[in-house]
N, C-alpha and C positions, 0 to 999 in steps of 0.2 A: 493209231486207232486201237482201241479195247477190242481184246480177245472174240468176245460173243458178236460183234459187228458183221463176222461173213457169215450165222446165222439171220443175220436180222434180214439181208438184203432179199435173199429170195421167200421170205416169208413176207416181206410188204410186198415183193410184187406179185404174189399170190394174194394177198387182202385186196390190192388194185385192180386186178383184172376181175375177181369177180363181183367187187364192187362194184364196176363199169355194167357189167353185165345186170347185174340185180338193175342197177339203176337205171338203163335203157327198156328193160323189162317189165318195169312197174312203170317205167312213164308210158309206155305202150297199155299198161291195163289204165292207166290215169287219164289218159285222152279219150281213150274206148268208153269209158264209164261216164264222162263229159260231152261225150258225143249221142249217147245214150239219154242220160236225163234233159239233152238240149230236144231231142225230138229229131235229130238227125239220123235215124235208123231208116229201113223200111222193113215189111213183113209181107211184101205181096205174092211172094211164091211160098209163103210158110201157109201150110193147111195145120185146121185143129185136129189132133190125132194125140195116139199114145206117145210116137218117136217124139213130139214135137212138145210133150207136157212139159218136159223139165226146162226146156230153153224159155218157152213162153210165162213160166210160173218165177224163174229165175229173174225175167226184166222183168216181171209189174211186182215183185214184192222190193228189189233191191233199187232196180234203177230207173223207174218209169218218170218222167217231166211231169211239170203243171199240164203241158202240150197234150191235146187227143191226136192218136195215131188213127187214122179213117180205117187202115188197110189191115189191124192188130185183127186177128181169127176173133171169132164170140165165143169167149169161155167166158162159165162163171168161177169169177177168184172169190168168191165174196167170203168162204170159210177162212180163208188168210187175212181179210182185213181186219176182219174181227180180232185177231191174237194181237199181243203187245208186243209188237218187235221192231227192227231198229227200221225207222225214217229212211224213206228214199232222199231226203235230203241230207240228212248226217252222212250216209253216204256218198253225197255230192262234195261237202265241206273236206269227208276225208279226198274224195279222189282230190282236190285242189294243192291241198297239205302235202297227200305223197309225190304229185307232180314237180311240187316246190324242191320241195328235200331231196327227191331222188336228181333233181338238174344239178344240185351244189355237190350232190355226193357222187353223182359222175365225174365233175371238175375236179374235187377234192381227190377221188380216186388215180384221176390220171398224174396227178398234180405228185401225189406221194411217190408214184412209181417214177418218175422222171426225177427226183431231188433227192429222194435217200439211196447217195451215194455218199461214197469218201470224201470227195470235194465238195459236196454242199452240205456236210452235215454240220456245219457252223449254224445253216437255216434251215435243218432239217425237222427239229421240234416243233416248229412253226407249224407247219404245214401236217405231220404227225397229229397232232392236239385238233386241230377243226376238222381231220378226217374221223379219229373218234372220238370226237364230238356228235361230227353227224351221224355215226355209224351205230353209237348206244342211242341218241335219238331217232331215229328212225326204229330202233329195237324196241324201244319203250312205246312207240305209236303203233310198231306191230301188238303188242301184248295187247296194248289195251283193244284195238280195232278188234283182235282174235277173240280177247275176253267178251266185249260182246256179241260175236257172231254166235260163239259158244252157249250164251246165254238165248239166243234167238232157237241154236239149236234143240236146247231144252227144252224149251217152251211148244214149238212145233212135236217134237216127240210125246211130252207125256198128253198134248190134245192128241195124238196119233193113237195110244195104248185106249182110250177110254173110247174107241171107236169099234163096235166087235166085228169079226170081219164076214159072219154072216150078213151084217146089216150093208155093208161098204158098195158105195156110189165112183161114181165116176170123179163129184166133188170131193172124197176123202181121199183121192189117189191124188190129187194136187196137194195136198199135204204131204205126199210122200216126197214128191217133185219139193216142195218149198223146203223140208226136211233135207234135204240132197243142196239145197241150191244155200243153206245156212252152214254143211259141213262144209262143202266145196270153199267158200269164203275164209270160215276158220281156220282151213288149211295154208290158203294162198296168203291168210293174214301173217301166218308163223312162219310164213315161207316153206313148208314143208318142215318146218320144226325143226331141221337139221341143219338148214342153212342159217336158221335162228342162232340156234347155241355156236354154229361155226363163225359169224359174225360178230358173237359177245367174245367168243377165246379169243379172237385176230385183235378184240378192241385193246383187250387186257392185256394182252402177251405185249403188245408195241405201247401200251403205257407202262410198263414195267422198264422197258427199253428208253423210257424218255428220263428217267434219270440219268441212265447211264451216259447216255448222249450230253443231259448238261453238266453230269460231273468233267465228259471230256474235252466239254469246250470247256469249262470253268479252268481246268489245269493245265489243258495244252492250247485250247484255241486256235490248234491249224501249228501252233510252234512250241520250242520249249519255252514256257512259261513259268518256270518253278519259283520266282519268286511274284506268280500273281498282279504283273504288270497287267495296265489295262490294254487294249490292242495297238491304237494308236498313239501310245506312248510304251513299247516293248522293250526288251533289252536292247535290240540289235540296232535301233536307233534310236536312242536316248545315249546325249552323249554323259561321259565320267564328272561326276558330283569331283567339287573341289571340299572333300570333307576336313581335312586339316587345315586349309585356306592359305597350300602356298602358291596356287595362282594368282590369287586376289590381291591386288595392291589398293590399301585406305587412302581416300584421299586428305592430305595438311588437310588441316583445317587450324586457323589460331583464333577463333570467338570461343576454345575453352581454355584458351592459354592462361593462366595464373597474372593475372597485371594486379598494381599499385594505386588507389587513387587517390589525390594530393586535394582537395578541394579546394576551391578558391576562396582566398583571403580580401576581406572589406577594404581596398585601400581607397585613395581619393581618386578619382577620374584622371586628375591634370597631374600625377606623376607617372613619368614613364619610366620609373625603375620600379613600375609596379610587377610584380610577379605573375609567369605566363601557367595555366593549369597545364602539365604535363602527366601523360600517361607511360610510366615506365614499366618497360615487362621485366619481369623478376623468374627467376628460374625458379622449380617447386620444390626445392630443398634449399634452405640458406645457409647458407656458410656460418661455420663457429664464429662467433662473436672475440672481436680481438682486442686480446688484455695487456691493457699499456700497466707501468709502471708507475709508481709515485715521480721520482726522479724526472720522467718525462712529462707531466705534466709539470712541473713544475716550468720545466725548459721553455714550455708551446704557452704557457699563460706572461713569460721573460721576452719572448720573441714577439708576441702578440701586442705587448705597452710599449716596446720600442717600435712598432710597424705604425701604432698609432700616433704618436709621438713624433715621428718622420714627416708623416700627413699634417699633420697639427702646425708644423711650422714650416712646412711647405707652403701651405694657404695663405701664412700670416706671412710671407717674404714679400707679397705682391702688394702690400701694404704701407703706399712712399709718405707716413705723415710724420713730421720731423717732429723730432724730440718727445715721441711717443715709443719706448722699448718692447719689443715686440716681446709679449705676455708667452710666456711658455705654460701650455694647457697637457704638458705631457703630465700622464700620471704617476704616482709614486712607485719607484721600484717593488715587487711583490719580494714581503721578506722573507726568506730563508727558513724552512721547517726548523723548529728548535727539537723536532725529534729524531731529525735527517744522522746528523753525527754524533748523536748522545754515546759516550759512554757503559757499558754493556756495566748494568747493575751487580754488586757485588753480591753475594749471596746472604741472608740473613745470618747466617749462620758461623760465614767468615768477619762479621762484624759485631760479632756477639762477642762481648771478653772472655766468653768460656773455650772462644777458639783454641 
């Protein structure tokens, strides 16, 4: 395991724990604010009063339903509807949103703290990656949710300043109330601003850390790996390549053996001293070619007229017609080189008279 690894363990399970907590948190404000524009509230022990301004000016700018509540106290809001500020339904669409993301990022949260150890950090990036994933998304839904509350807050203050306080009514005091019930929002939007920025460091410090973690699966993957085998084919079982090939035995093979082909000669059907095509194998180097003499030839052309000549009157012995002499067809002796025993020429020079 890489060095910086026994920082990392207890910095995710501080990311986890209080990511569990944010997220059981805001799903508790995400139900409450569902339950609110559903018309599931009641207000029957709530009187109209000053304690009671800021609660009641809070649900009908932020969270009030299509639904009429019978039992709501009679205030007039009606200087608040008048300002441009954010939809009791966009804050419906958000509670939905944070509901959603704060379940996965519960999951997500618990999920990091139980897997980023030494043993599962094979699959520990996995699971790393969609926690901040969720964790700058939901940071990014904070901003903006904050930036408009911000902007509501605006809006209610400077109608607040153009109001002199000589003149100031009971309905200009619910502006103070709606003023209060626009910060309050912007704060719980940025989480207290602090839990903000401590959410965006946790995202960033454990992505910094997810290289590290695929460099060390990349290299060790849980063993030595130094020369980057895949997993299921690793050193320790993958048996020895035969790289020289003195395990391997080729099998004969003789369709590239070197053969001779004699092709077959036109004879007549009805002789059967007709010639059979034969395929003879020939080795891939041929032998020197062997040089006979003069003399020997002469012998083997000597030996060959009497072999025929033998034949010749062999045939004709079987031949009983009287007073017919059996015709000799031997042929004539082959004669004698006149170059064989010549004389070795005298020199021009020994027969020149100027010898």
């Amino acid at each position: 395991m890489y060095s910086s690894f026994k920082y990392l363990r207890p910095i995710v399970v501080f990311a986890g724990v209080i990511g569990m907590l944010q997220s059981l948190l805001w799903i508790a404000f995400a139900i409450t604010a569902l339950t609110a524009y559903y018309c599931h509230m009641t207000f029957e022990n709530v009187a109209s009063s000053v304690g009671t301004l800021f609660e009641l000016t809070f649900f009908h700018v932020y969270f009030r339903g299509p639904c009429d509540l019978p039992d709501f106290p009679p205030l007039d809001l009606t200087i608040v509807d008048n300002l441009p500020l954010l939809e009791p339904i966009d804050v419906h669409a958000m509670a939905w949103a944070y509901l959603i993301i704060s379940f996965f990022w519960l999951i997500s949260s618990l999920t990091i703290v139980l897997t980023c150890k030494e043993e599962y950090v094979k699959y520990a990036n996995i699971f790393l990656f969609i926690w901040i994933f969720l964790t700058l998304g939901t940071s990014v839904v904070d901003m903006a949710l904050g930036i408009l509350f911000g902007l509501d807050y605006g809006t209610i203050m400077e109608a607040a300043h153009n109001v002199p306080l000589a003149g100031a009514t009971v309905n200009h005091a619910i502006l103070l109330g709606a003023q209060a019930s626009a910060g309050v929002l912007m704060g719980v939007a940025f989480r207290g601003f602090l839990l903000w920025l401590i959410n965006i460091a946790l995202a960033l410090y454990i992505f910094t850390h997810t290289f590290k973690i695929a460099d060390h699966n990349r290299m060790k993957s849980g063993i030595d790996n130094a020369s980057f085998a895949h997993d299921p084919h690793s050193m320790k079982t993958d048996k020895p390549i035969d790289a020289y090939g003195f395990n391997s035995t080729r099998p004969v093979s003789t369709w590239q053996t070197p053969s001779t082909f004699h092709p077959e000669r036109h004879h007549d059907d009805r002789d059967y001293r007709r010639p059979i095509t034969t395929y003879e194998l020939q080795p891939t180097q041929q032998p020197p070619p062997v040089t006979r003499r003069r003399d020997d030839d002469v012998i083997l052309r000597r030996d060959a007229a009497a072999s025929v000549a033998r034949e010749i009157n062999h045939r004709n012995s079987f031949r009983n017609e009287p007073g017919v002499p059996a015709p000799d067809y031997s042929p004539p002796m082959p004669r004698s080189n006149p170059y064989e025993n010549r004389p070795a020429l005298k020199s021009a020079m020994r027969s020149s008279r100027y010898q």
